[in-house]
C-alpha positions, 0 to 999 in steps of 0.5 A: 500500500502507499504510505499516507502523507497528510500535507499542510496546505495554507493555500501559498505555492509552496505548499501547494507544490510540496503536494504536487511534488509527493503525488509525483512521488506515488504518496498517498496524499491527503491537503489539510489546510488549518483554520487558526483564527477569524482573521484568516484570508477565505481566500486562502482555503479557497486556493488550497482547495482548488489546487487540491481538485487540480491534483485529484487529493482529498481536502479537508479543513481543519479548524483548530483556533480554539487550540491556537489561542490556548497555545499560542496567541495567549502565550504571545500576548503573554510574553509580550506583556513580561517584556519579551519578544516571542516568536510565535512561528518557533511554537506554532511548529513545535505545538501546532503543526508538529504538535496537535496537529500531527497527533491528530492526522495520526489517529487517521492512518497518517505516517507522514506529515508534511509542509512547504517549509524550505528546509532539507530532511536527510538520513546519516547513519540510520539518524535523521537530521535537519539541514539548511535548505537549497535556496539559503534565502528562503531556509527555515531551518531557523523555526524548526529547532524546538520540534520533537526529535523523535519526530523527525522520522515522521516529517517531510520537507518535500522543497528542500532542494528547489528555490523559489524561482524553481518553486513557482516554475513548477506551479506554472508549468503545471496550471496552479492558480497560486503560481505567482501569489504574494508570499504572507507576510507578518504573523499568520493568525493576525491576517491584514491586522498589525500586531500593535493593533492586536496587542492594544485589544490586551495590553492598555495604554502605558505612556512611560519614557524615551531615554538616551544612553546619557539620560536625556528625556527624548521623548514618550513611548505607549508603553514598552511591550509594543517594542522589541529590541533593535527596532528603529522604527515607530519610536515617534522621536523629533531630535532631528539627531538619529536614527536610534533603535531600542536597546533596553526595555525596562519593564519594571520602570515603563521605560525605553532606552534607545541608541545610536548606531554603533552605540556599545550597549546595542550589542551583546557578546554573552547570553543566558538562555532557557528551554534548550531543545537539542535535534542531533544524537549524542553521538554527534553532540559529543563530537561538537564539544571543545572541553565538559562543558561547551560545544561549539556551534553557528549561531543566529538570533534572528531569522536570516541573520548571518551564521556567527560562531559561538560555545553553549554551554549546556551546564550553565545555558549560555551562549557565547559569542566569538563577536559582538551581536547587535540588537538581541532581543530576550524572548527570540530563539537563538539556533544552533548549526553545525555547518549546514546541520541543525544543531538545535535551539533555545529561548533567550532569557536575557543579555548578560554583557 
């Protein structure tokens, strides 16, 4: 019999050629697509569902926003009002997608799952890990890193090897209505909404201060959780003197202090982390390690950041840079990377230098 793939499709091209790609393949394909708010684009079910009559699949919608506003949209606004800076994609993989979801296909037969990310799955070994994608400016390698490992053996990751540009040529070439739609943008349950919009429903008007590294009143902010650290713009100041971009949120005190470029404490060469997931066997762990304590890895605390070295140190979860990183924000995840391997990855906590 064939093995039974149920494909996440979210009505974008990458999914959509991720089933096209499998049905080629000779898998037994099944379209999911997910229903994560009121917010969502119709539009979307609609394009996956047409691409899913195209390829001859069965398709099913799955409604699951009573799930994702318990798992992570209350965890976001959570976050936020604590002064971090989450990011929602990292728990929508590991509680969603290959969390709640996944169990739930599983009970219908499925072995495998599979989504449109750009990401590469292979086997060393008999062990299987993930690596960066073809196209290194589309990987997203970067929100994977906190999935379960033991369900790597069950995840299919058919684009891999494609581009892009490969991508929609293949969607072209074979009819699909999406072959040139805008990839989404933003945050994913949210739609059209902006995310300070959302927040203002939770999270009152708190009016504080706008600080420089010299003290100076600069001017006043509506509170701190609507900023994340390195963030340049919306800061509403009229010095005529910038441009500056948040280096401290203080949320005890409702302040903001923000810098000039190349200011010090924009940047950070040490940091405390927490909730370290590692993807790779303890074999290939071992290997990576430089004395009992610290493995040394490539590091990045933001989504296409370029690839800087560092040592974790597992005991005392830190990561130390070999170079200063500017604009860190607590509450993103710094990943791991050995070469091109995904490694793992952790929240981080705070800055220490």
């Amino acid at each position: 019999m064939k093995e039974k793939v149920f494909v996440l499709m979210s009505g974008g091209v990458d999914s959509s050629v991720a089933a096209l790609l499998l049905k080629r393949a000779d898998f037994n394909i099944v379209g999911i697509h997910l229903k994560v708010s009121n917010f969502c684009n119709p539009q979307d079910e609609e394009d996956a569902r047409i691409v899913a009559e195209i390829l001859n699949i069965p398709f099913y919608v799955l409604d699951i926003s009573k799930e994702y506003q318990r798992l992570i949209a209350l965890d976001m606004i959570k976050s936020y009002a604590l002064g971090y800076t989450p990011n929602p994609d990292v728990l929508c993989n590991k509680l969603i997608k290959f969390g709640y979801v996944y169990e739930f296909v599983k009970k219908l037969g499925a072995k495998y799952i599979a989504t449109g990310h750009y990401a590469k799955k292979i086997e060393i070994n008999g062990k299987n890990y993930i690596k960066i994608a073809k196209d290194q400016n589309k990987d997203q390698t970067y929100f994977l890193w906190a999935i379960k490992k033991k369900l790597l053996k069950n995840i299919i990751f058919p684009l891999g090897d494609y581009t892009k540009e490969e991508v929609r040529k293949i969607a072209s070439e074979n009819n699909l209505p999406n072959a040139n739609k805008k990839d989404s943008q933003g945050i994913c349950f949210l739609g059209k909404i902006k995310l300070k919009d959302f927040l203002m429903e939770f999270l009152p008007e708190r009016r504080g201060l706008i600080l420089n590294t010299k003290n100076e009143i600069l001017g006043y902010h509506p509170g701190y959780y609507f900023f994340t650290e390195g963030q340049r713009h919306g800061l509403n100041i009229k010095k005529g003197d910038g441009p500056y971009y948040v280096a401290i949120k203080d949320p005890k005190e409702n302040i903001l202090i923000v810098a000039k470029e190349g200011e010090e404490i924009l940047y950070s060469q040490k940091i405390k982390v927490k909730k370290i997931n590692i993807l790779v066997d303890k074999e290939y762990l071992e290997n990576l390690k430089i004395d009992d304590e610290r493995i040394k890895v490539l590091a990045r605390c933001r989504y296409r950041q370029p690839l800087t070295p560092a040592f974790l140190n597992l005991k005392n979860k830190t990561v130390e840079f070999e170079q200063k990183i500017k604009a860190i924000a607590p509450g993103q995840s710094v990943v791991f990377y050995d070469k091109d391997i995904l490694v793992g990855g952790a929240i981080i906590e705070k800055r220490l230098d």
